[in-house]
C-alpha positions, 0 to 999 in steps of 0.5 A, spaced: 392 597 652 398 593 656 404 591 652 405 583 651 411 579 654 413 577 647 417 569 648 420 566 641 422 559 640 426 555 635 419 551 635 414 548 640 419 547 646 418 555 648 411 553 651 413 550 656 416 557 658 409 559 657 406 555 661 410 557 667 409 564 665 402 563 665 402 560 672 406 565 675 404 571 671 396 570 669 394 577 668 400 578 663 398 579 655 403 574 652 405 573 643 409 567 642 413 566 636 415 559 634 419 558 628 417 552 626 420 552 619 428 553 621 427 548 627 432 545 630 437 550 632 440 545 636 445 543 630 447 549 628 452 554 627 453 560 632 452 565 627 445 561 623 442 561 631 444 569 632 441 571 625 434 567 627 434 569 633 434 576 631 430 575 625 424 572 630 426 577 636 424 584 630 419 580 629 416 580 635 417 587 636 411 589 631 407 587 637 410 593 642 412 588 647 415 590 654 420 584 655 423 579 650 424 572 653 429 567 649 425 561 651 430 557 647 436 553 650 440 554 644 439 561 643 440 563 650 446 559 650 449 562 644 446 569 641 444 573 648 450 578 646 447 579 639 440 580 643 441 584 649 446 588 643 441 588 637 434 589 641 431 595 644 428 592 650 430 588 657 431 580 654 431 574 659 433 567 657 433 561 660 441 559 662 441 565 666 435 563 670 436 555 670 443 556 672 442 560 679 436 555 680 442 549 679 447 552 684 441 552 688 438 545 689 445 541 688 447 544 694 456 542 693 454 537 689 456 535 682 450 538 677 448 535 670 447 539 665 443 536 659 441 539 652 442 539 645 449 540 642 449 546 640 448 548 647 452 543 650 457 545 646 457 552 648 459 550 655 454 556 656 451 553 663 458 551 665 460 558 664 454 561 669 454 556 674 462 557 675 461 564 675 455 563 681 461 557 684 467 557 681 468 550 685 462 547 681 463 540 678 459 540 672 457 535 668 454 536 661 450 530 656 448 533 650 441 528 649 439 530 641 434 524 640 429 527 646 427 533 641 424 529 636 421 523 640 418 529 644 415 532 637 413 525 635 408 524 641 411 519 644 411 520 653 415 516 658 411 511 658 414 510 651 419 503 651 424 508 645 424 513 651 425 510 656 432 505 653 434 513 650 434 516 658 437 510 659 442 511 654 443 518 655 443 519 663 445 512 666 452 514 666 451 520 670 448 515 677 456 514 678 457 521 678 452 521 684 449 528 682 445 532 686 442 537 680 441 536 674 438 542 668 433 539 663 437 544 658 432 543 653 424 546 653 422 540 650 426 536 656 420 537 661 415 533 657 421 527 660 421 529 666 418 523 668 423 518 665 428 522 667 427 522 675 426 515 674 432 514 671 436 518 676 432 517 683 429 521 688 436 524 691 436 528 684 434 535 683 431 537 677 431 544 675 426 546 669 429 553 666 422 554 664 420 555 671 426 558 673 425 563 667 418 566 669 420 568 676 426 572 672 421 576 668 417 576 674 423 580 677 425 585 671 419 587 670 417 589 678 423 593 678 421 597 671 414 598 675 411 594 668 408 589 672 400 588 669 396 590 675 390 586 672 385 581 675 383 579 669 387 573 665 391 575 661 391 573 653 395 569 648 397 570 641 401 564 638 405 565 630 409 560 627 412 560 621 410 554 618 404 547 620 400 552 624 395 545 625 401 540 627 403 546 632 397 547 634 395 539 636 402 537 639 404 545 643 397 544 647 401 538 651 406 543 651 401 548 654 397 544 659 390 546 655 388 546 647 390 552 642 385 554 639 388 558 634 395 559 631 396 563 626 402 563 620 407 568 618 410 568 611 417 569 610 418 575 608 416 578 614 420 574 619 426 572 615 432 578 614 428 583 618 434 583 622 441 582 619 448 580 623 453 586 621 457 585 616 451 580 612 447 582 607 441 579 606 
């Protein structure tokens, strides 16, 4: 039996993460965790997000899996040292990845990054595209509304998306950037909105996208890549509202979840503690 790629999220965003893997990586076995009762990690503090991020991660690992992904911005952002510390395993997050690929497409020209506060605030991005471009101008827009819109249903059609994009990024068209990172996975359903707003000259980088082909990469140096021609399954855990997960993530996924299944507290929460709390 092959071992999974195990991916958490805060809550829905990380499908997006999922659908990439999907199409990169078919054959892969994929488990997915979405901690839907302590969504948002956005607004929280970086020791609550470390905790979480850890407690989500130990649960995953019940599922043997071979490679963790942090498809969350906020916890790639803030908890990759408790992580890569903590975890047994090779994790990847998704700053890493949608840093390169920014550097990449803004071609010396200023790169906008935009996501929730916690992750702005981290100067995460910042920080690994300065390390790839020291010389790199980086401006940062946290956009704390586009979560909730997202999770409402509404799409870039919607006249409230539309003036919230325009609020959020019309600043940046003086900036004449040539990149800009949706730093958050519940971005991408905005995508639309987005490009309106800022023009064809704009690059978008999807960490998501960019996150499946460095999980591709680890996984064909550790030798761990599925050899199968069949595709691969999929398992989907929550720890709360499996239905509203399941009619809502399927947008985020491209096609329907037919089942979600509910995780009780006591087997995700303190199964992890940060050293020095008790539980």
């Amino acid at each position: 039996m092959q071992r999974p790629i195990a991916v958490f999220d805060s809550g829905l965003g990380g499908l997006s993460v999922v659908r990439a893997l999907r199409a990169l990586l078919p054959a892969e076995d994929i488990v997915y965790f979405g901690d839907t009762a302590r969504v948002p990690y956005g607004i929280k503090s970086h020791r609550t997000v470390a905790q979480f991020a850890l407690e989500d991660a130990r649960f995953l690992l019940r599922h043997e899996p071979k490679l963790i992904v942090a498809a969350c911005n906020t916890a790639s952002a803030l908890a990759m040292d408790e992580l890569e510390a903590g975890l047994p395993l090779p994790v990847v997050g998704v700053v890493r990845p949608g840093a390169r690929a920014a550097v990449g497409a803004a071609r010396g020209r200023p790169i906008a990054i935009i996501g929730t506060e916690a992750t702005i605030g981290s100067r995460a991005y910042e920080e690994a595209i300065r390390r790839l471009d020291p010389a790199a101008e980086v401006v940062s827009q946290p956009c704390p509304l586009f979560v909730p819109l997202v999770e409402e249903g509404r799409g870039c059609d919607d006249a409230i998306v539309r003036l919230t994009v325009e609020t959020y990024l019309g600043p940046l068209r003086a900036q004449r950037i040539g990149a800009i990172v949706l730093g958050c996975t519940h971005y991408p359903l905005l995508r639309g909105a987005i490009a309106a707003q800022l023009g064809p000259e704009v690059e978008i980088v999807e960490s998501g996208q960019e996150t499946a082909r460095a999980v591709r990469a680890v996984l064909a140096a550790a030798g761990d890549l599925c050899s199968s021609a069949a595709p691969g399954t999929m398992r989907f855990f929550v720890s709360d509202n499996p239905a509203r997960f399941r009619a809502i993530g399927s947008g985020f996924l491209g096609h329907d979840i037919e089942h979600v299944e509910l995780v009780e507290p006591h087997d995700y929460i303190a199964s992890a503690q940060l050293e020095g709390q008790t539980p």
